[in-house]
C-alpha positions as CSV (number, residue, x, y, z in Angstrom):
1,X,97.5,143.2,-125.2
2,X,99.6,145.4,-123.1
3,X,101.9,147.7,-124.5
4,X,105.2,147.8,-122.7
5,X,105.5,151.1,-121.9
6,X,108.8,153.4,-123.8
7,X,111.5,155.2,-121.7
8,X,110.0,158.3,-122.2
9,X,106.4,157.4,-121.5
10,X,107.7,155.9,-118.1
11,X,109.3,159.3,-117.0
12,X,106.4,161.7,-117.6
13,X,103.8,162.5,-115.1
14,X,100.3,164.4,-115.4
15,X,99.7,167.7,-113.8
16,X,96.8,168.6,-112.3
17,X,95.7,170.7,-115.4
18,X,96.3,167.7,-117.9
19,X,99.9,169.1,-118.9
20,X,102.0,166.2,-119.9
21,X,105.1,167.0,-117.3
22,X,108.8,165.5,-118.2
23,X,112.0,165.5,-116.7
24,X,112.9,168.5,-119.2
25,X,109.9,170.6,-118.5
26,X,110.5,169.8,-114.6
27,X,113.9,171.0,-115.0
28,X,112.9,174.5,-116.7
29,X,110.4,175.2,-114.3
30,X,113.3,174.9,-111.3
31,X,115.2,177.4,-113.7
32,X,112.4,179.5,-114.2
33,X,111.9,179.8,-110.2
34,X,115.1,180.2,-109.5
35,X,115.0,182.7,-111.6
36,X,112.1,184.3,-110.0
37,X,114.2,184.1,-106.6
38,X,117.2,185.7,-108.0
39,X,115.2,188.4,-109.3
40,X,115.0,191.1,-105.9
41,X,118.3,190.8,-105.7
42,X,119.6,191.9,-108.4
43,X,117.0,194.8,-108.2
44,X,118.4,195.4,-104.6
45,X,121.9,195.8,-106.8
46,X,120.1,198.0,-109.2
47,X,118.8,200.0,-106.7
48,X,121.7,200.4,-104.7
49,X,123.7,200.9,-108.0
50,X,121.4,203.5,-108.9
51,X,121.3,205.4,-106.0
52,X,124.9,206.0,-105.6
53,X,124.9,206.7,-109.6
54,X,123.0,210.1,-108.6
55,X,125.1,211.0,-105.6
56,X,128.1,210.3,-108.0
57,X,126.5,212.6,-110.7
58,X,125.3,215.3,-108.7
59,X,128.2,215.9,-106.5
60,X,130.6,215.3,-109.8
61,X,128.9,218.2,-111.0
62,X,129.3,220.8,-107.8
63,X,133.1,219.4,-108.2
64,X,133.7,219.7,-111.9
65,X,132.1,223.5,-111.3
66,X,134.8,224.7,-108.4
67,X,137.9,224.2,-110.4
68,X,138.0,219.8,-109.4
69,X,138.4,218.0,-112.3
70,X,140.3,215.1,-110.6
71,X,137.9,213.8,-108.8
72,X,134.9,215.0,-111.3
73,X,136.7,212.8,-113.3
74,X,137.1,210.2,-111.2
75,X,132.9,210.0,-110.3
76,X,132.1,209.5,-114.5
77,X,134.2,206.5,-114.1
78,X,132.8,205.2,-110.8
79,X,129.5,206.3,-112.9
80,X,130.2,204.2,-115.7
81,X,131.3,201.1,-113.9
82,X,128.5,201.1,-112.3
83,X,126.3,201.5,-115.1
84,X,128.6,198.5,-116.9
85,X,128.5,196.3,-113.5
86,X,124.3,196.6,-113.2
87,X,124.3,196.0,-117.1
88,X,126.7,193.2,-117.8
89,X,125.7,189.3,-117.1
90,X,129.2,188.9,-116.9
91,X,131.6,187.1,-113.8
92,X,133.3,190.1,-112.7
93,X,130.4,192.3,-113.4
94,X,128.1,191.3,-110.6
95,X,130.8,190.5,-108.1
96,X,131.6,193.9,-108.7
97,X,128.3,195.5,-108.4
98,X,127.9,193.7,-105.3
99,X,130.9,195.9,-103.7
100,X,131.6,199.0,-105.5
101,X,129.4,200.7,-103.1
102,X,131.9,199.7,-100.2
103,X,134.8,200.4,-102.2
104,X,134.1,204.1,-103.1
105,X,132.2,204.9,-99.8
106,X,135.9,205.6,-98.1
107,X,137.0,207.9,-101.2
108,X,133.4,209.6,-101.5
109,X,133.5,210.4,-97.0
110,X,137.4,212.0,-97.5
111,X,135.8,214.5,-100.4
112,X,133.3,215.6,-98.0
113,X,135.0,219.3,-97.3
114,X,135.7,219.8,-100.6
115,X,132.2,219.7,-101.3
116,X,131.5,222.0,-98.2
117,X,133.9,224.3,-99.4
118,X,132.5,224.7,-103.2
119,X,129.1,225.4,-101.9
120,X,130.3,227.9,-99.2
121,X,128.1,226.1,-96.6
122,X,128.9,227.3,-93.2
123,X,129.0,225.5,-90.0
124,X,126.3,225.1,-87.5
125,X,127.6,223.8,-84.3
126,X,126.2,226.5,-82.4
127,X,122.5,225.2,-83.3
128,X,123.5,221.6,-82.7
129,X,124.9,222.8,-79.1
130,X,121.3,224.4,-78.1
131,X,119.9,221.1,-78.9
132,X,122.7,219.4,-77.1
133,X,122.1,221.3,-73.9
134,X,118.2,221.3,-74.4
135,X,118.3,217.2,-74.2
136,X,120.9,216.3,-72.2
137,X,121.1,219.6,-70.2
138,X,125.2,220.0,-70.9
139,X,127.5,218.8,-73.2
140,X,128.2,215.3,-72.6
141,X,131.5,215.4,-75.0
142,X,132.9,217.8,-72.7
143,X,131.6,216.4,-69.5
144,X,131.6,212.7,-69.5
145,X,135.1,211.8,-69.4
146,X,135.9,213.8,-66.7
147,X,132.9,211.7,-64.6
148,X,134.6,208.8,-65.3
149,X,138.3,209.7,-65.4
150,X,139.6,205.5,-65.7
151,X,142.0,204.3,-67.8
152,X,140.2,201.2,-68.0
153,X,137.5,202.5,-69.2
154,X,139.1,205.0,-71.5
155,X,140.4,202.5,-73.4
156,X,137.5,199.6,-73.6
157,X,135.5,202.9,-74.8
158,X,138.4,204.0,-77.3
159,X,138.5,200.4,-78.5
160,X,134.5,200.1,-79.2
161,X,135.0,203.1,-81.5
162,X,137.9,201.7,-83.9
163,X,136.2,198.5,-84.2
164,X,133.7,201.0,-86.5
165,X,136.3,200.8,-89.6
166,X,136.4,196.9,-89.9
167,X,133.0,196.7,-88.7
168,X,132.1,198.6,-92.1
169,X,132.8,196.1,-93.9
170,X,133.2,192.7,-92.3
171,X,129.5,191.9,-91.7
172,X,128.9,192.4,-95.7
173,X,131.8,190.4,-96.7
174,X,131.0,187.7,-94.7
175,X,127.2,187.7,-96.1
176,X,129.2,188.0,-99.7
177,X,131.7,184.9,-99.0
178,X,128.9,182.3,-97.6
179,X,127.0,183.2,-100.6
180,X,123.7,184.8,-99.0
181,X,123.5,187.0,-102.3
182,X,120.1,188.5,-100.7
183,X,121.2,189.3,-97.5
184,X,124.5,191.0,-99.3
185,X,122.3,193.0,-101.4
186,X,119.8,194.5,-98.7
187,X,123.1,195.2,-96.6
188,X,124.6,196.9,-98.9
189,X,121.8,198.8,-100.8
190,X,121.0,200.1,-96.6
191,X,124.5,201.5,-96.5
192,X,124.6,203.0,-99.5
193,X,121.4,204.7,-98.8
194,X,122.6,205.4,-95.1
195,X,126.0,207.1,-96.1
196,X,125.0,209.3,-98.9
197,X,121.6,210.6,-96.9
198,X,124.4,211.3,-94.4
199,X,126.9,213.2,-96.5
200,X,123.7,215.2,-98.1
201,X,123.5,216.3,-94.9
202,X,126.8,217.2,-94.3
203,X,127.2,219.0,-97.1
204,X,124.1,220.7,-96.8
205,X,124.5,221.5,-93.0
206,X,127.8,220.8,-91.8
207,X,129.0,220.5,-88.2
208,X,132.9,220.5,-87.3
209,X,132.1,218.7,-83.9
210,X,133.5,219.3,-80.7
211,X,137.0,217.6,-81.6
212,X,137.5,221.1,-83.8
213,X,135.9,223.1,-81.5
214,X,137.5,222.5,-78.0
215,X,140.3,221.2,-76.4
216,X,140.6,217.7,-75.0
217,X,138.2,216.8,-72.6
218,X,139.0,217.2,-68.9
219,X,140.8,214.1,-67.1
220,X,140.4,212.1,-70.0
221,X,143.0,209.1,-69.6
222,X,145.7,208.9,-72.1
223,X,146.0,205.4,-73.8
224,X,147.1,203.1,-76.8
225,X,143.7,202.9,-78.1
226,X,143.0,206.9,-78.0
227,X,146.9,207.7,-79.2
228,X,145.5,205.4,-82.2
229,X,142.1,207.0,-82.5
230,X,143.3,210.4,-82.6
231,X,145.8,209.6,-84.8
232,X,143.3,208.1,-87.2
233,X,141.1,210.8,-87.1
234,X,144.1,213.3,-87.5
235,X,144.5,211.1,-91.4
236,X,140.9,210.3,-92.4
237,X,138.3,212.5,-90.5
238,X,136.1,215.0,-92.7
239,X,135.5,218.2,-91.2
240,X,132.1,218.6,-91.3
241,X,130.7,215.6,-91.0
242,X,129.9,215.3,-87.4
243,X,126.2,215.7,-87.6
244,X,124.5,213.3,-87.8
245,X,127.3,210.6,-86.7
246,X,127.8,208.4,-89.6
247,X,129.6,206.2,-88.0
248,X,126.3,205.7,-85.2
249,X,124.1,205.6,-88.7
250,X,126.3,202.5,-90.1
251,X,127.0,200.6,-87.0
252,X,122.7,200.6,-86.1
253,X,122.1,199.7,-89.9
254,X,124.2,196.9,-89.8
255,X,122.9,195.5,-86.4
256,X,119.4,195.8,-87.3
257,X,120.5,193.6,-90.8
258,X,122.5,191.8,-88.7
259,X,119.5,190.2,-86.5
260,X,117.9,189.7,-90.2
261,X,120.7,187.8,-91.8
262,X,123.6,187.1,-89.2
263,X,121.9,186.3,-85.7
264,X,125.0,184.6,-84.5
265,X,126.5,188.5,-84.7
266,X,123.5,190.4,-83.5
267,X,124.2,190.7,-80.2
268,X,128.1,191.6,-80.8
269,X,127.3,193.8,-82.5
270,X,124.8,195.2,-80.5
271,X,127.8,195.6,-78.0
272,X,129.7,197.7,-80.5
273,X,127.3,199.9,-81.3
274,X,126.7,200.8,-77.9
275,X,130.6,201.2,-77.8
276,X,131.3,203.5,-80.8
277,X,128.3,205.7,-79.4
278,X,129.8,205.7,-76.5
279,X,133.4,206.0,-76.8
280,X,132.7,208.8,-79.9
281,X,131.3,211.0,-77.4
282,X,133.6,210.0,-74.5
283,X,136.6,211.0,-76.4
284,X,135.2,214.4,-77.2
285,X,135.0,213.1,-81.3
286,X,130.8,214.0,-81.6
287,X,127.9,215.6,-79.9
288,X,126.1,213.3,-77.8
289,X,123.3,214.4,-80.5
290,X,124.9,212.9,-83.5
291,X,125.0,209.7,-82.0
292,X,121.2,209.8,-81.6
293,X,120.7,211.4,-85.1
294,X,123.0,208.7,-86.1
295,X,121.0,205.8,-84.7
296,X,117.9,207.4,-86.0
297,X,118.5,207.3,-89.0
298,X,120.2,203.7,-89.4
299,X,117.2,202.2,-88.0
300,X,114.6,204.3,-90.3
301,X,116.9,203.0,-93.3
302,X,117.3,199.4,-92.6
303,X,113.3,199.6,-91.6
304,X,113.0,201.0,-95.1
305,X,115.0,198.9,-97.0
306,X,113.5,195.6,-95.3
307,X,110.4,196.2,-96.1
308,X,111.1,197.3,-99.9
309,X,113.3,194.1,-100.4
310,X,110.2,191.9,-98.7
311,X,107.0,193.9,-101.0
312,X,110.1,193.3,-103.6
313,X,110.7,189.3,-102.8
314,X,107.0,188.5,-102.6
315,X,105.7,190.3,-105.5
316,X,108.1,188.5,-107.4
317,X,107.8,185.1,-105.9
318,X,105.0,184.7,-103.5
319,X,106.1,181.5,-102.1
320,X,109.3,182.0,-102.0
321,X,109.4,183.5,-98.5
């Protein structure tokens, strides 16, 4: 006589290794691997977190020891929420996480002479000059405007190098507000890592660039675009921080993350990359150098931080890629 089969007994299944499998059990294993997914990313967080925990801490410290306790003070508390962000499962906390690294990067770049001024670093623009002339044979911020004196070009140039400042942060945000938590956390753990290698070296060997140095350059067009980015640069430019171009670091990190995550952009941005090298060494703002040094090392970071998120993702969940 056939028993008619219960509810329960009609929902289960057999695995291959004679585990009885239910709806239940099915649905904690889909936790339990989304889980594993979510896992690299928040260790990107950590990482990133972490990282800009030490700058915080470390240049806190040269600032609490030159007499500024207003902004020491002010890196223990961007120390501790990050530490609260990375440690808290709550709402805010990871939304938070996610962009406290582009949120204090603006504040961290203005504080950049004080730093140079507490360690008594002194300039080296004569060395970066040498190598200027030794690769390019001149000095292409001095020279290159007056090849192409246009007022066209001037200002397509001019343009190319603003679009930097929303550029910073536009590409995250948009990985942030679709929801592609991974590609978010690679981005910004490669800028976090790309700006405060960059203001190490500032700090550590510091160049004014040419903009301090010299004049404007010869037959350079005056137009809207470089009224604004001279007046720009006249509020929020660190002197100092020339080489190597952090601006030229940022804008090749994001295009190499943005033919990972955001192909639709790539190529844009591509184009403004090319522009803000350009147009920073047309207006006479950086050494032809920095923009190489910049590129550099944007490219060696996002290169690094691709392939730690990837031994990251697949160590955690093989199949997941």
């Amino acid at each position: 006589m056939n028993r008619r089969k219960s509810r329960e007994d009609s929902t289960e299944m057999i695995s291959r290794d004679g585990e009885r499998v239910t709806p239940a059990n099915v649905i904690q294993s889909s936790a339990e691997a989304q889980t594993r997914v979510r896992t690299p990313i928040g260790g990107l967080r950590s990482v990133a977190l972490g990282w800009l925990s030490v700058y915080l801490a470390a240049s806190g410290v040269v600032l609490a020891g030159h007499g500024h306790t207003w902004l020491a003070a002010a890196h223990a508390a961007a120390i501790g929420i990050s530490v609260w962000a990375n440690a808290s499962p709550g709402r805010l906390a990871r939304p938070l996480g996610d962009l406290l690294p582009l949120i204090v990067a603006p504040l961290l770049y203005g504080e950049i002479p004080s730093l140079i001024a507490a360690l008594g670093t002194t300039y080296h623009d004569t060395r970066v000059q040498r190598w200027e002339a030794m690769l390019f044979g001149g000095q292409p911020a001095h020279s290159l405007a007056g090849m192409l004196p246009l007022l066209p070009v001037s200002e397509v140039l001019h343009a190319g190098y603003l679009v930097y400042y929303p550029m910073i942060f536009a590409l995250p945000l948009l990985l942030f507000a679709i929801g592609e938590r991974r590609g978010m956390a690679e981005t910004v753990l490669a800028l976090t890592a790309t700006y405060t290698v960059c203001w190490v070296i500032f700090v550590a060997l510091p160049v004014e660039g040419p903009r301090y140095l010299w004049t404007a350059p010869p037959g350079i067009p005056d137009g809207v675009f470089r009224a604004l980015a001279l007046r720009i640069l006249a509020t929020g430019s660190a002197r100092g921080a020339a080489f190597p171009s952090s601006h030229m670091a940022v804008a090749t990190m994001l295009t190499v993350m943005a033919f990972r995550w955001q192909r639709r952009w790539a190529w844009i941005s591509v184009v403004i990359a090319l522009l803000i090298g350009l147009g920073a060494v047309y207006g006479g703002f950086h050494y032809a150098i920095d923009m190489v040094a910049g590129a550099a090392l944007g490219g060696c970071v996002a290169a690094l931080v691709i392939a730690y998120s990837r031994k990251m993702h697949l160590r955690v969940s093989p199949l997941s890629e």
